[in-house]
Residue, then its C-alpha position, 0 to 999 in steps of 0.5 A: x500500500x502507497x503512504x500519504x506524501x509526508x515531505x521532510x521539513x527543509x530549510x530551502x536556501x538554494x536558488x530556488x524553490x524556496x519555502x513558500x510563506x505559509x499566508x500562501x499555502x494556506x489560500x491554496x486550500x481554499x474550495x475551488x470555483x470554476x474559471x468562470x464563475x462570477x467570484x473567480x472572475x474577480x480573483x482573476x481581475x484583482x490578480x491583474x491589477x496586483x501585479x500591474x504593481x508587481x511589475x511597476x506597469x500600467x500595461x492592460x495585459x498583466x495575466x497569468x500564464x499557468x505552467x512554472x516560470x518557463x510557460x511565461x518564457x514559452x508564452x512570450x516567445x513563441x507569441x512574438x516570435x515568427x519564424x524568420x524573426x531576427x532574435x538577438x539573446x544576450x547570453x551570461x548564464x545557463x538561462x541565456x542559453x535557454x532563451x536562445x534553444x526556444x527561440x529557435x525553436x520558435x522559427x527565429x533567426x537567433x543571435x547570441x552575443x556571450x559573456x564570462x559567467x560571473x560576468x555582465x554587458x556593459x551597456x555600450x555593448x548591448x547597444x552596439x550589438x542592437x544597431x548592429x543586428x537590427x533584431x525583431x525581438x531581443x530576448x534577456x535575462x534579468x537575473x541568472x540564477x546560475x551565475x548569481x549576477x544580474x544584467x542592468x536593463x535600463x539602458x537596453x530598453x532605451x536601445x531597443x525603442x531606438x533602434x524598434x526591437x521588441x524586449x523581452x525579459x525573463x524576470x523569474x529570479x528577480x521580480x519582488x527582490x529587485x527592482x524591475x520597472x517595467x514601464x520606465x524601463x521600456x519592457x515590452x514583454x516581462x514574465x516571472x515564476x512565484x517560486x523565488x523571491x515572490x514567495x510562493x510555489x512553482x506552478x504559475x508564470x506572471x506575465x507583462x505586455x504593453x501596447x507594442x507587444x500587443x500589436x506584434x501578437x494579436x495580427x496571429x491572433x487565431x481563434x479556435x474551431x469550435x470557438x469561432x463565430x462565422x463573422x470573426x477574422x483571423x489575423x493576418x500573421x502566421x499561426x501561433x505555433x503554441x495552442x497553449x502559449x498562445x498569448x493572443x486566446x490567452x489574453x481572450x480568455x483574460x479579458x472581458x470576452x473570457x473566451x474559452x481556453x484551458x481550465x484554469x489552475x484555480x489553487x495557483x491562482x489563489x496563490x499567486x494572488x496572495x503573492x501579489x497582495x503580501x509583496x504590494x502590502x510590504x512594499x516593494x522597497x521595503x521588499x528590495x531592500x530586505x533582499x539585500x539586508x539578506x544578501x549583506x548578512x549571507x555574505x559577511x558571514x561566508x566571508x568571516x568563513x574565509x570563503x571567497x564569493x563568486x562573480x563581480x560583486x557590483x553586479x551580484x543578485x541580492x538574492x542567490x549568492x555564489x561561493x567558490x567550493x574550497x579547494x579540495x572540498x567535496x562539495x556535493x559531499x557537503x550539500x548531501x550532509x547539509x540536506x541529510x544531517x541539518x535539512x537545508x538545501x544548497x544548490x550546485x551550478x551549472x555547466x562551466x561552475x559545476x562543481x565550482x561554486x554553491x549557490x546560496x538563496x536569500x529570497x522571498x520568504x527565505x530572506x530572512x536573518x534566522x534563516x541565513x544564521x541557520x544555514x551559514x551555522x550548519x555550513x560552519x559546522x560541516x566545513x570545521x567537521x572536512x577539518x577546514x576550522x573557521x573562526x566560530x565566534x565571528x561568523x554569525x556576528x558578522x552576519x548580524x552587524x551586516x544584516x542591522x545596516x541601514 
């Protein structure tokens, strides 16, 4: 016979998921509605508008995609992208090289411009590569959780509105723990996931788009058979290669008309929803700035270790840190007796840093000082345990000086 799922209490300090705030698990247990029933329409309408503060936009279309963080990439690219499409990715991590594969896969004629991980673009490059390649779509991430660093935005959104590319931005690491203003910055297209510093579960994709985005979709807009009425047209661009991203019948099914389309992810919605409103309801600078009181203490404290971070610091997320595995370490050993012997989750990297550094999250619900002490204590105490003996008495008072700065 088959056990109830029972998990074990962690304390998720990787790059994400993260534990979700409990306010948020708790509306998931609520009874469901169908999408269309009047109450549920509202939850919808009232999501739209939360996340219009989220995302620091007055954009019309400010929905949610369902699927994890990787529906809202797929949604935003394969609805914009034609085949043919010039597509320029600014790759400095594992994601860039994500966005780049879908894409392709979408039919674009994909460009990649690459920088060291650990690294990001300065902005006179972006604009050079811009003018150069003359993209439709140019398609970024804002934080790379792989490499910890987070790519300046404000600058390209400007080149793009120049130079008349659509800019898309995988905001899935960042949105609620940096800042991300969407409209100031010229974002066309924005999606996140609730699993990192929104404090929630993976499962459902926020997501962005303003009037210039809007026209690029909706000529491929394509209605259903069996949905459409005989007077009603199709656009005049070629199909959207996703029934399911289709952001065109995505946003007929958030909008007014609520035309069919899938049935919603009623419990996720709930949750996205409660994360909205307890970011709005902190304030989003006082949510940044949490982050990066998180991020200050986590790092003080490693470096009171003597371990060495990874990356360019002027440019390092405030909510996933990288830290360079000491020389002669296991340190997939060490993960494993962090998860087994204390029940906190670090994370690996990717490709050219596997092996190379951990990577450590602030974020969300997790950013928190008792959580960083927590994991920086236990941390402490399996490296003295590899007979790396590190200071004890300075580690969490480092960590706590740097947390009280304002």
């Amino acid at each position: 016979m088959v056990s109830p799922i029972k998990p074990p209490q962690r304390l998720l300090m990787g790059p994400g998921p993260i534990n979700a705030d409990p306010r948020v698990l708790r509306v998931m247990g609520e009874p469901l509605l169908g999408q269309f029933d009047p109450e549920f329409r509202r939850y919808m309408s009232e999501a739209s508008e939360l996340y219009r503060g989220v995302f620091q936009t007055k954009n019309r279309w400010t929905l949610l995609i369902d699927g994890t963080a990787r529906a809202g990439i797929e949604a935003a690219l394969v609805s914009m992208i034609e085949p043919g499409d010039r597509v320029l990715v600014p790759v400095f991590g594992r994601f860039g090289h994500l966005i780049a594969e879908i894409s392709r896969r979408c039919g674009g004629d994909v460009k990649t411009i690459e920088t060291a991980w650990g690294t990001v673009f300065p902005d006179e490059i972006l604009e050079r590569e811009v003018k150069h390649h003359r993209p439709k779509v140019v398609a970024v991430c804002h934080g790379d959780t792989s490499t910890t660093m987070a790519q300046p935005l404000e600058a390209l959104g400007r080149a793009c509105r120049d130079h008349d590319a659509l800019l898309y931005v995988d905001a899935t690491a960042t949105l609620g723990g940096m800042d991300l203003p969407v409209d100031a910055w010229h974002l066309d297209v924005a999606s996140a996931g609730l699993q990192k510093c929104l404090g929630g579960p993976p499962g459902i994709a926020p997501l962005t788009l303003n009037a210039r985005a809007e026209t690029c979709i909706k000529r491929r807009r394509h209605v259903e058979q069996g949905l459409k009425h005989s007077e009603e047209g199709d656009g005049e661009g070629p199909v959207i290669r996703s029934n399911y991203f289709d952001l065109a019948m995505v946003m007929d099914y958030w909008s007014d008309k609520a035309l069919n389309h899938h049935t919603e992810a009623t419990s996720m919605l709930y949750a996205a929803h409660e994360c909205g409103r307890i970011v709005l309801d902190e304030g989003l600078s006082r949510s940044f700035e949490r982050h990066a009181r998180a991020s200050r203490a986590l790092c003080a404290g490693l470096e009171a270790m003597g371990l060495n971070l990874f990356g360019d610091r002027q440019h390092k997320m405030p909510n996933v840190t990288g830290v360079q595995i000491p020389e002669g370490a296991d340190g997939e050993k060490i993960r494993r007796t962090l998860l087994e012997e204390f029940n906190i989750e670090i994370g690996t990297s990717f490709g050219p840093l596997h092996g190379k550094i951990w990577r450590i999250g602030t974020m969300g619900y997790n950013a928190r000082l008792d959580a960083v002490l927590t994991t920086l204590g236990a941390l402490e105490a399996v490296l003295a345990r590899e007979r790396r003996q590190t200071p004890r008495t300075t580690v969490t008072e480092a960590a706590s000086a740097a947390y009280r700065v304002d």
